[in-house]
C-alpha positions as CSV (number, residue, x, y, z in Angstrom):
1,X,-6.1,41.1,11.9
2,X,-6.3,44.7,10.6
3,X,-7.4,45.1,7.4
4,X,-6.0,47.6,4.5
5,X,-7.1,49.1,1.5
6,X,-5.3,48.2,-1.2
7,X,-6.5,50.5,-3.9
8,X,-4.3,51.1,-6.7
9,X,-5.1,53.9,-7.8
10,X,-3.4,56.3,-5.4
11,X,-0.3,54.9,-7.5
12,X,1.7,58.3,-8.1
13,X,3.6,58.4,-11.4
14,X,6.4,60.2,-10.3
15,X,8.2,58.7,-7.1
16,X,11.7,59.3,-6.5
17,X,14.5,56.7,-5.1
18,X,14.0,59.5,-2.2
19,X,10.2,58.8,-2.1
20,X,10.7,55.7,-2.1
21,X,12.3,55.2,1.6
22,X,15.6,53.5,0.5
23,X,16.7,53.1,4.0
24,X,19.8,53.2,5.9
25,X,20.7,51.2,9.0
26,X,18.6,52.3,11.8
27,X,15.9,54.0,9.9
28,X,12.5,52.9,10.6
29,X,9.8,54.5,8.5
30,X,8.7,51.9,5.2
31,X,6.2,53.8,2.6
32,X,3.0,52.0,0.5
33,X,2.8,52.5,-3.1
34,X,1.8,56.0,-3.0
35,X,4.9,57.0,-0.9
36,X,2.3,57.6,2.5
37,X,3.9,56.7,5.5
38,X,2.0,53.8,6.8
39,X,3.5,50.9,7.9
40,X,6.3,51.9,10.4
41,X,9.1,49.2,10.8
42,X,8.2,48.5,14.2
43,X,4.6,47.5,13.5
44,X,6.3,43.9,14.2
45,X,5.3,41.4,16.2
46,X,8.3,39.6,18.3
47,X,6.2,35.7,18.3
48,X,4.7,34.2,15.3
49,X,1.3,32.5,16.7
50,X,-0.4,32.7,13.5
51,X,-0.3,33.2,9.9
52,X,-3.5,33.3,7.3
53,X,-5.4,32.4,10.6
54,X,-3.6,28.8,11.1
55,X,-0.9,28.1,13.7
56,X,2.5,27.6,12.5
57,X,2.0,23.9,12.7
58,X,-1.2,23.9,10.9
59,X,0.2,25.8,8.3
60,X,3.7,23.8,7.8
61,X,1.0,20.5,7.6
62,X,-1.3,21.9,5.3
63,X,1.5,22.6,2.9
64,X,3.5,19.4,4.0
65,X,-0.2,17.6,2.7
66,X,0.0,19.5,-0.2
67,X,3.4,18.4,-1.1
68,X,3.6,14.8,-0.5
69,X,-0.1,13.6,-0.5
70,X,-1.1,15.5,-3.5
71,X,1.8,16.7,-5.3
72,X,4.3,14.6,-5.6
73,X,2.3,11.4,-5.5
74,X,0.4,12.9,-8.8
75,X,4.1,14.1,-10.1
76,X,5.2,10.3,-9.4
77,X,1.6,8.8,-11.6
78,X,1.2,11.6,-14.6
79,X,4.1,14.0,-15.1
80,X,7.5,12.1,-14.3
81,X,8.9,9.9,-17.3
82,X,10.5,7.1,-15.1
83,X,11.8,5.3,-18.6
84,X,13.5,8.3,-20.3
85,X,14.2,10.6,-17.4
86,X,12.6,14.3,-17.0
87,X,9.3,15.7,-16.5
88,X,6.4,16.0,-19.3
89,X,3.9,19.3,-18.8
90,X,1.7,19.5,-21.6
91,X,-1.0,17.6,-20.0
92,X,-4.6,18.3,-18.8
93,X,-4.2,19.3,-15.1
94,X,-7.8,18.3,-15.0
95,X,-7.3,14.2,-15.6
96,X,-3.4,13.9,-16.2
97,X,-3.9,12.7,-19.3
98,X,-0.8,13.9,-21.8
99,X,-1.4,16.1,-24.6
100,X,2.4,14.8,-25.6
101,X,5.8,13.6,-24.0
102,X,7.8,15.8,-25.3
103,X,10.3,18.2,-23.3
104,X,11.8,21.5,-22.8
105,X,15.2,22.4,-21.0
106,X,13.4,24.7,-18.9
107,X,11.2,21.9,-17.4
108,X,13.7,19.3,-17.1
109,X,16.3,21.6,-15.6
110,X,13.7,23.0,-13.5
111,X,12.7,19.7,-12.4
112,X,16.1,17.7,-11.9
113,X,16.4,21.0,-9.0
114,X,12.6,20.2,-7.5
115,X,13.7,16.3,-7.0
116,X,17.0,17.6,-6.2
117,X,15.9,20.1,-3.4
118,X,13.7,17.7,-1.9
119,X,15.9,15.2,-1.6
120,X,18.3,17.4,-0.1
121,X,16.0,18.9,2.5
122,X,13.6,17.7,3.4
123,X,13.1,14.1,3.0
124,X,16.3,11.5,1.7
125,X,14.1,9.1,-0.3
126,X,16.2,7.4,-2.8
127,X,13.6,7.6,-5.1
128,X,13.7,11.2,-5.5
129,X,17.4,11.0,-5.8
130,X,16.4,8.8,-8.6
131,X,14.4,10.7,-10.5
132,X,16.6,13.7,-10.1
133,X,19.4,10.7,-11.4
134,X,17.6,10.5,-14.9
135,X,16.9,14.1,-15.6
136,X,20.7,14.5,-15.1
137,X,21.1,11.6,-17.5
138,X,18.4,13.0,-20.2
139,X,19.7,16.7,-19.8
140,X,23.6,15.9,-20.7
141,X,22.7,14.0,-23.9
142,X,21.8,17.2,-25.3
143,X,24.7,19.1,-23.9
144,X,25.4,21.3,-26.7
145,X,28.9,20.4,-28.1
146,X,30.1,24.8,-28.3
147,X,28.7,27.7,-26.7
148,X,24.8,27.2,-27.8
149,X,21.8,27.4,-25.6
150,X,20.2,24.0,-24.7
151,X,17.5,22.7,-27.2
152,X,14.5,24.3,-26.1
153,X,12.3,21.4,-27.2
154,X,13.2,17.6,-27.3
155,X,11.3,14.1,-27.6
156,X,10.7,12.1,-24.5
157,X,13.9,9.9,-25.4
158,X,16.0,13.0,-25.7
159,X,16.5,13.7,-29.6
160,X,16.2,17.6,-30.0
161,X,13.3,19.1,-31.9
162,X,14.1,22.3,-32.6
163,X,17.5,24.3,-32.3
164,X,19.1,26.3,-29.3
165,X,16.3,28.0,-26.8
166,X,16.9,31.2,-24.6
167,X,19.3,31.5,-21.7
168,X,17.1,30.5,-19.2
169,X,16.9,26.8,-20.4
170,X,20.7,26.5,-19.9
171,X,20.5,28.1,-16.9
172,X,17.6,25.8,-15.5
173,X,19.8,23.2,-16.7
174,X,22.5,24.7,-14.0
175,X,20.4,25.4,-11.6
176,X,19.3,21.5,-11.6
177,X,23.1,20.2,-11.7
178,X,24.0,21.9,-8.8
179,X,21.4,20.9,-6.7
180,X,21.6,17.4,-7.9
181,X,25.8,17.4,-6.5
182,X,25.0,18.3,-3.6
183,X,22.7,15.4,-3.6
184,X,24.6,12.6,-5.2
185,X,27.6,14.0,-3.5
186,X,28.8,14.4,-6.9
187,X,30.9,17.3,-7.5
188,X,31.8,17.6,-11.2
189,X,28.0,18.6,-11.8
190,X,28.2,21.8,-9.5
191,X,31.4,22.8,-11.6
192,X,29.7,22.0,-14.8
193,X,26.8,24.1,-13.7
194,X,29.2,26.9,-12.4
195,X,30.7,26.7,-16.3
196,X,26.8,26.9,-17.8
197,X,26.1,29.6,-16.0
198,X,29.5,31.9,-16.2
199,X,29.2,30.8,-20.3
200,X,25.9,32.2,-20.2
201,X,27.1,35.4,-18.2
202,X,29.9,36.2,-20.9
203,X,27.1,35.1,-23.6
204,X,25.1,37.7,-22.1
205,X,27.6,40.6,-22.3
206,X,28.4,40.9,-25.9
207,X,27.2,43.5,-27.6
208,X,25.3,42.1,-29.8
209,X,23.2,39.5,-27.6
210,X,19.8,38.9,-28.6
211,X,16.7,38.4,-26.3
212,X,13.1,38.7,-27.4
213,X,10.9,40.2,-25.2
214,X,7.6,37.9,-25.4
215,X,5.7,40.3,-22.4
216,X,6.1,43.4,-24.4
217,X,4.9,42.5,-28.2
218,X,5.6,44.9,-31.1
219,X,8.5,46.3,-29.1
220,X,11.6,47.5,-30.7
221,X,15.0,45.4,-31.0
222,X,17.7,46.2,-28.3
223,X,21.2,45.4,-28.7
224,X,22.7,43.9,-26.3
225,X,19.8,44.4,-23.5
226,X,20.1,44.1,-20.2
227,X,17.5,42.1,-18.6
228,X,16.0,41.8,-15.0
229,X,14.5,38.5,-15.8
230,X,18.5,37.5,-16.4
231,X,20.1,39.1,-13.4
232,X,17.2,37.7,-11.3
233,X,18.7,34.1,-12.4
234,X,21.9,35.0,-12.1
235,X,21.2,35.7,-8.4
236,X,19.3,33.3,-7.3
237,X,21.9,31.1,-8.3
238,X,24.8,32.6,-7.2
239,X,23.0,32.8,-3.5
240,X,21.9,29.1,-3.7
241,X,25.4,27.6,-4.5
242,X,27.1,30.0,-2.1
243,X,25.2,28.7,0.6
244,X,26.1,25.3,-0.2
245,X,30.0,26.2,0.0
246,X,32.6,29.3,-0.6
247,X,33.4,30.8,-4.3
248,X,34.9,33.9,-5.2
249,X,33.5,34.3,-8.4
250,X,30.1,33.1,-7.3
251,X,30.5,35.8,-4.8
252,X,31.2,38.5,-7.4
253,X,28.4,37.4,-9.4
254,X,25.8,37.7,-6.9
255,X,27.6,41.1,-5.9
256,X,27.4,42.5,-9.7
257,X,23.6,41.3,-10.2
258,X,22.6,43.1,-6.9
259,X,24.4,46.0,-8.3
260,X,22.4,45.7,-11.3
261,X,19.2,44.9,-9.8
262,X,18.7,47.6,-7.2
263,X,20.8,50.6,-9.1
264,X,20.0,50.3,-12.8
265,X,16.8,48.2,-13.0
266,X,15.1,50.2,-10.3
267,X,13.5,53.2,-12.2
268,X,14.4,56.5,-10.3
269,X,11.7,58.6,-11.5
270,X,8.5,55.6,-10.1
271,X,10.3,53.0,-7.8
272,X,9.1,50.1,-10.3
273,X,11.8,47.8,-11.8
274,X,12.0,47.9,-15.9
275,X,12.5,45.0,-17.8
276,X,14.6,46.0,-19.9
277,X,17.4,48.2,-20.2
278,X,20.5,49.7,-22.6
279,X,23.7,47.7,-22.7
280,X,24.9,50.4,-21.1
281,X,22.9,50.0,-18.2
282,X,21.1,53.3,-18.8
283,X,17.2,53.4,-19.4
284,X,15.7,53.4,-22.9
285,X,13.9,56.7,-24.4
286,X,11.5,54.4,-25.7
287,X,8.6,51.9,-24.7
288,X,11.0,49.7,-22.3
289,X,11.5,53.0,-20.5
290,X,8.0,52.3,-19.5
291,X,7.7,49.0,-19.3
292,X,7.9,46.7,-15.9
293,X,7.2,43.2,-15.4
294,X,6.2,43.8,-12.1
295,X,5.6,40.0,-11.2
296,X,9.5,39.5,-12.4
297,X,10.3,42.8,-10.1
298,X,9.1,41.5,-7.2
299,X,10.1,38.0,-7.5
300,X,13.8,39.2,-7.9
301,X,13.4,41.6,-5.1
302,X,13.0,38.5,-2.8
303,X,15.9,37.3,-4.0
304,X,17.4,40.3,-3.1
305,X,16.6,39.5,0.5
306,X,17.5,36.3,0.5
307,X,20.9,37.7,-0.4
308,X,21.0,39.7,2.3
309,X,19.7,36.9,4.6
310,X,22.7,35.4,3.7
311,X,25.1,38.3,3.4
312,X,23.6,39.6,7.1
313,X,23.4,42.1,5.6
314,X,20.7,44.6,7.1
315,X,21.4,47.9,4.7
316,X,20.5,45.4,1.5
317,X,17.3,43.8,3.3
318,X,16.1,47.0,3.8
319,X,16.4,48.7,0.8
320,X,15.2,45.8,-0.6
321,X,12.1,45.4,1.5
322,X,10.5,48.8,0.6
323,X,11.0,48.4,-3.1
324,X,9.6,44.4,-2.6
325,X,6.5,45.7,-0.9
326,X,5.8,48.8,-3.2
327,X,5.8,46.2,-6.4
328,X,3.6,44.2,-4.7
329,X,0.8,47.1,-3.7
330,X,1.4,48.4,-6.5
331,X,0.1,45.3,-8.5
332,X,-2.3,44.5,-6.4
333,X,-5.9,43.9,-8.3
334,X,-7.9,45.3,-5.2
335,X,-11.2,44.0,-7.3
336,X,-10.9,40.8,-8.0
337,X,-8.2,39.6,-5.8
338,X,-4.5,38.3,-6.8
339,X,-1.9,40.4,-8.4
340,X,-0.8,41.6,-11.7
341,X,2.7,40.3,-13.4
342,X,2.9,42.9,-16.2
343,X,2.5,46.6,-16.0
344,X,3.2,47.7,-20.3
345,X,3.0,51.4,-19.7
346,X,3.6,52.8,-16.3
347,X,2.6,56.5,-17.6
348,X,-0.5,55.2,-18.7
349,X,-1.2,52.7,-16.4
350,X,-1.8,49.8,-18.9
351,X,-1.8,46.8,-17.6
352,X,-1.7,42.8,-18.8
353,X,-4.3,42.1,-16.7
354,X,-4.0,38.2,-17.1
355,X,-3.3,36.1,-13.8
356,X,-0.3,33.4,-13.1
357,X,0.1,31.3,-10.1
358,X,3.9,32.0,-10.3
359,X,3.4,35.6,-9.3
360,X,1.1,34.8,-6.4
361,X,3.8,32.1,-5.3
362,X,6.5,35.0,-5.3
363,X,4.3,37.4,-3.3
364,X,4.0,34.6,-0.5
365,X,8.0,33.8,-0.2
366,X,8.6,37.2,-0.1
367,X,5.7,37.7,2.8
368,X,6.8,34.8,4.6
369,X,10.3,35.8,4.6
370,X,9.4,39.3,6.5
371,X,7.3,37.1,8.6
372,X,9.7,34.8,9.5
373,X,12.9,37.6,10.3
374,X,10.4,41.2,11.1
375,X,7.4,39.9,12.6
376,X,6.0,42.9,9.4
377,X,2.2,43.2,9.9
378,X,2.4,44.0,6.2
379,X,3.5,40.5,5.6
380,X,0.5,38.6,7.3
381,X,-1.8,41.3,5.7
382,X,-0.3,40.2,2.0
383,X,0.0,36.3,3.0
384,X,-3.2,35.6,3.9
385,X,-4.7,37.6,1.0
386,X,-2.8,36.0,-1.3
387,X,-3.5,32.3,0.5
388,X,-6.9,32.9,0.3
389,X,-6.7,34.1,-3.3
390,X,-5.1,31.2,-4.7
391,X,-6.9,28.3,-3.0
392,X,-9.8,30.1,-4.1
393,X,-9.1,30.8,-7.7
394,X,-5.8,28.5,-8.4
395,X,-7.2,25.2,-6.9
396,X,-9.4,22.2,-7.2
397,X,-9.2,19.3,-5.1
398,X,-10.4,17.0,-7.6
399,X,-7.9,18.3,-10.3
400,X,-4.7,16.3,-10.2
401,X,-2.6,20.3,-10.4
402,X,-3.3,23.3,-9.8
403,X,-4.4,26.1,-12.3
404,X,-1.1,28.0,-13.8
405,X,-3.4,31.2,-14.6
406,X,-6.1,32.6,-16.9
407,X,-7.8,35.9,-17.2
408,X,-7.9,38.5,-14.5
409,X,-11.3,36.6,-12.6
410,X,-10.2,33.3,-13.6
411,X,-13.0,32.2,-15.3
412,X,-11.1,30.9,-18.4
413,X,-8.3,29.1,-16.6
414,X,-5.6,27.7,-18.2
415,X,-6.2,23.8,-17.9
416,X,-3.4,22.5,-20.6
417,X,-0.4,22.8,-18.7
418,X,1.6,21.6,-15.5
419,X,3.7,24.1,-13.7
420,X,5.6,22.4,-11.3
421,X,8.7,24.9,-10.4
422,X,7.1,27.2,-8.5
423,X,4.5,25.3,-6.8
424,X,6.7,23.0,-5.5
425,X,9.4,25.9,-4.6
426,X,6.7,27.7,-2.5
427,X,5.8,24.8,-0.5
428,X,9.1,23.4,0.2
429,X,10.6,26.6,1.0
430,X,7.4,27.8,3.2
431,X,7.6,24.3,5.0
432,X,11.5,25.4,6.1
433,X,10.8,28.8,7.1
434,X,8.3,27.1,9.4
435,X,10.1,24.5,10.6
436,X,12.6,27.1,11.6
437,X,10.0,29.7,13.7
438,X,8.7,26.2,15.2
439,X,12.1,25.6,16.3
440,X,12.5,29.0,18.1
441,X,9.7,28.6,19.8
442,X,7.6,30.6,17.5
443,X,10.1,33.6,17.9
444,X,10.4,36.0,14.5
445,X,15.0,35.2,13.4
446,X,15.5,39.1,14.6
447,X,18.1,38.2,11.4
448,X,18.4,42.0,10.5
449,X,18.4,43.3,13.9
């Protein structure tokens, strides 16, 4: 397979939208990170043979081994309370050994929608349905009783220990109940969800909401910001419960976040996504002006495409697919390997150089998905890099999980806590976009054709 440089520092600080290659229908030039025209649309491939130098097959069983011979059997032993319901993650990744059993809305939510997911998918154990069952169970005795956020922190028998968390807890919590009714068949929890998250939405748009900003430390106060981080949630939502049936305010959701996404968030003046903007939806003359969390950027540029995946919509999916791949060369750590989550100053290049297996996870479902529906060279270029990368750095067999980051070479790993969301996500959903080429016969979707 070809190889590229990835250098990062023909990074230009100035790019336009222009620059950038937004496309229309029918256009067919895509631009790298410095805005060179270098990998032409129709540097596809019509037949998927192989990916990261495995067939299709070998690939799908590799992660299908992954999943249920490592992951979930080690889930089932160390990490899954099968007494109070939920998932416990401070734990030594190393042994499985707890640190505690305490819980957080974000993991619990997080996890009733793994179990969930699975279930629903790609294998109807009743067992899973089970454990998705108690999570449920746990998750609803804490139901706050007005328009509060879920606890962020609670004991393993579900009494809170601290007050309301951030949005993203509640919407976790969401994000598992809807899942899980598609599941049990159950449909008050997908209504309840929808209510989390459309109480979180109008939450969201006061004026005077509050959000700290834990990537950019020292920052000022915003009033009312308007954050990529939430619109990415917001989306990927939406999408996921409009493919399981029709909703017209789903639909205008998911409509209103794109918006958001790809017209506001989407700096003009460098093609990188900021963070955080005004209330007003305009960009802040100070630091967030500068500021990109570029592992956030690309991960909700993938769920852009999935939108247009399932809007067919070929305009979206390809303005989307230049600004997915520019993120991702642009944080691209040519030296060491892997990619970079937070760019602080864009004018000044300073970066958190700091790994996390989350972003690598979102640079393979975005890959995979151009894979799967272009045939893009540029996506088996960035997949097998990034496979490569992570079963190098990310993973020990003898460790019961996998690494959730460290420093830039990984030499200090971070041993202490189990990240199970995003594994699990990029396996099951790579294991589906396989199963789907092998059902073709190994022909790329031609989705946006």
């Amino acid at each position: 397979m070809e190889k590229k440089d990835y250098s990062r520092r023909s990074f230009l600080k100035h790019n336009s939208l222009a620059g950038l290659g937004i496309l229309t229908a029918g256009s067919s030039l895509a631009f790298t990170a410095d805005n060179s025209i270098a990998d032409p649309v129709n540097n596809t491939s019509e037949k998927v043979t192989k990916i990261a130098g495995l067939s299709v097959k070998q690939l799908r069983d590799k992660y299908r081994e992954e999943l249920f011979d490592r992951f979930i059997p080690n889930m089932d032993k160390y990490a899954i309370d099968h007494e109070y319901g939920g998932v416990m993650c401070s734990l030594d990744i190393k042994t499985g050994e707890l640190a505690n059993s305490n819980k957080t809305a974000w993991f619990v939510g997080r996890g009733l929608w793994v179990y969930s997911f699975l279930y629903n998918n790609l294998d109807k154990n009743p067992r899973y349905l089970e454990i998705a069952r108690k999570s449920k169970d746990l998750l609803l005795k804490l139901q706050p009783k007005d328009d509060s956020f879920w606890p962020r922190t609670f004991s393993n028998d579900g009494k809170p220990l601290s007050g309301p968390g951030d949005i993203y807890g509640s919407l976790f919590v969401a994000e598992g109940l809807f899942e899980y009714a598609k599941a049990s068949g159950e449909k008050q929890y997908r209504q309840l969800a929808k209510k989390i998250i459309f109480d979180c939405v109008a939450r969201y748009d006061k004026p005077d909401y509050i959000y700290d900003i834990s990537y950019l430390p020292g920052a000022p106060k915003i009033e009312g910001p308007r954050v990529l981080g939430h619109w990415m949630i917001f989306l990927s939502l939406s999408t996921q419960m409009l493919k399981h049936e029709p909703d017209a305010d789903l639909e205008k959701l998911a409509a209103r976040s794109v918006d958001a996404i790809m017209n506001y968030h989407v700096n003009p003046a460098y093609g990188l996504t900021n963070e955080v903007i005004n209330h007003d939806m305009s960009i802040p003359g100070n630091e967030y002006g500068q500021f990109s969390v570029i592992g956030h950027g690309l991960e909700t540029i993938t769920f852009v495409m999935f939108e247009a995946a399932r809007r067919k919509d070929r305009t979206l999916f390809e303005k989307a697919r230049i600004v997915y791949k520019k993120h991702v060369d642009v944080a691209t750590d040519a030296l060491y390997g892997g990619y970079f989550h937070s760019l602080q100053n864009v004018d000044k290049y300073d970066w958190d150089i700091r790994k996390s297996l989350w972003n690598q996870q979102e640079v393979l479902n975005g890959a995979l998905f151009l894979i799967e529906h272009t045939g893009d060279e540029w996506g088996y270029r960035h997949f097998e890099r990034t496979d490569s990368y992570i079963y190098d750095k990310f993973y020990k067999p003898e460790y019961k999980f996998w690494h959730s980051g460290g420093d830039r070479k990984m030499e200090k790993p971070n041993i202490s806590l189990l990240e199970h969301y995003h594994h699990a996500r990029q396996l099951m959903l790579g294991i589906l976009s396989m199963d789907r080429i092998i059902k073709r016969g190994n022909k790329v979707s031609g989705l946006f054709v």
